[in-house]
VOMAR-306854 format. One line per field, with one value per residue (C-alpha): x, z, y; residue number from 1. Coordinates in Angstrom, 1 decimal, decimal comma. Example, Ala and Ser with C-alpha at 12.3 -4.5 7.8 and 13.67 -1.06 7.14 Angstrom:
% residues 2
east = 12,3  13,7;
up = 7,8  7,1;
north = -4,5  -1,1;
num = 1  2;
% end
This chain:
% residues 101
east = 193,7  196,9  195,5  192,4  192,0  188,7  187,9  185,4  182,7  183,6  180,0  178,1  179,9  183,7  185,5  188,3  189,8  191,2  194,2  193,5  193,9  191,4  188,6  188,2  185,7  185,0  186,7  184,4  182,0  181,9  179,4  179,3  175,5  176,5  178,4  181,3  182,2  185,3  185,6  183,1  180,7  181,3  178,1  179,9  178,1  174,9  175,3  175,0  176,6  177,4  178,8  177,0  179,4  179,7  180,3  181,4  183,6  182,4  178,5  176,5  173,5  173,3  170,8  173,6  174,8  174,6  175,0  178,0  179,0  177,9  174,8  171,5  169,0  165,4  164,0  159,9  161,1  164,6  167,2  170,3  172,0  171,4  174,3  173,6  172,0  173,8  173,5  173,0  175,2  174,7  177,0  177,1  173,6  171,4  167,6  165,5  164,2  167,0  164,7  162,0  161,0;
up = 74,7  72,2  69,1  67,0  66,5  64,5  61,2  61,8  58,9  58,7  59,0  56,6  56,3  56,5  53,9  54,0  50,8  50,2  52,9  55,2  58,8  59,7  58,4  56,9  56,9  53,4  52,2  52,0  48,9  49,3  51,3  51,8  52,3  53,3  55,7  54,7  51,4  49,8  48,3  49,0  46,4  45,1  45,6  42,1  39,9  41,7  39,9  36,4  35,8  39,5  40,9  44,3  47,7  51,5  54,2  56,3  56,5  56,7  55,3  55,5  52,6  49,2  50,8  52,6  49,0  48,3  46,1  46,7  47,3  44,0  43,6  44,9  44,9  43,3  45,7  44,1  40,6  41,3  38,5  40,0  41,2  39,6  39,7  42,4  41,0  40,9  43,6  46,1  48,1  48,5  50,5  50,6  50,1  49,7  48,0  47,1  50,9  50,7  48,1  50,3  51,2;
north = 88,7  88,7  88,3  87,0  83,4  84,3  86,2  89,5  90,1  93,8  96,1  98,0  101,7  99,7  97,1  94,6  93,9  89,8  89,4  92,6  92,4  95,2  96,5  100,2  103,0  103,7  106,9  109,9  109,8  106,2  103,8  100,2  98,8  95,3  93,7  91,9  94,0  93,8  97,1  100,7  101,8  105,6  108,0  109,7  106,9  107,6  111,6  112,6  116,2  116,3  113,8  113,1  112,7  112,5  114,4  111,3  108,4  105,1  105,6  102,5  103,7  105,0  107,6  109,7  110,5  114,0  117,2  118,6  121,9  124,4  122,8  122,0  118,7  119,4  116,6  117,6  116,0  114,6  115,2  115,1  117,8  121,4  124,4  127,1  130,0  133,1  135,1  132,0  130,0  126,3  124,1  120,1  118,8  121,7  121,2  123,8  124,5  127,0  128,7  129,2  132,9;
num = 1  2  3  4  5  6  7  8  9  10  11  12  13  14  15  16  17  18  19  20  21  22  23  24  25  26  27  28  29  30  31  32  33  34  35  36  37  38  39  40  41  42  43  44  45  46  47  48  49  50  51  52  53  54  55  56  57  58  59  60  61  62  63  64  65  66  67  68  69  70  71  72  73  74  75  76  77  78  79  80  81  82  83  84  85  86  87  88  89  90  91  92  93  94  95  96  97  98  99  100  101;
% end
């Protein structure tokens, strides 16, 4: 058909802001955990010295948050993110597995 006679709730991962037509994936380093948000919550605030990111649009959970590139989760006694250690190379959410010998 032409048109939508009905409002859509918009799903978890997207958001609609007041008077929007469509809904949107939330920007990378964003998620939205509910359906029907108006706005995307940013993975930054999860962070403390790093703020944590995305590598996707339109994330529907706080747990896709991530380290970003430069530094590394310690998942065994979670502090945030940690900087690389020199000689290493981590790219978006590495943990210490990387470590391993």
């Amino acid at each position: 058909g032409e048109g939508s006679s009905a409002c859509l709730e918009c799903r978890a991962g997207q958001f609609a802001p007041e008077r929007s037509s469509e809904c949107v994936f939330c920007d990378v380093g964003f998620f939205s955990d509910q359906p029907g948000a108006a706005s995307c919550h940013s993975c930054a605030s999860l962070g403390d010295a790093f703020p944590l990111t995305t590598d996707v649009l339109g994330a529907s959970s706080s747990a896709v948050c991530v380290c970003p590139a430069g530094s590394y989760a310690d998942r065994s006694a979670f502090e945030g993110c940690q900087a690389c250690p020199a000689g290493m190379a981590c790219s978006l959410g590495s943990d210490l597995s990387f470590l391993a010998l």
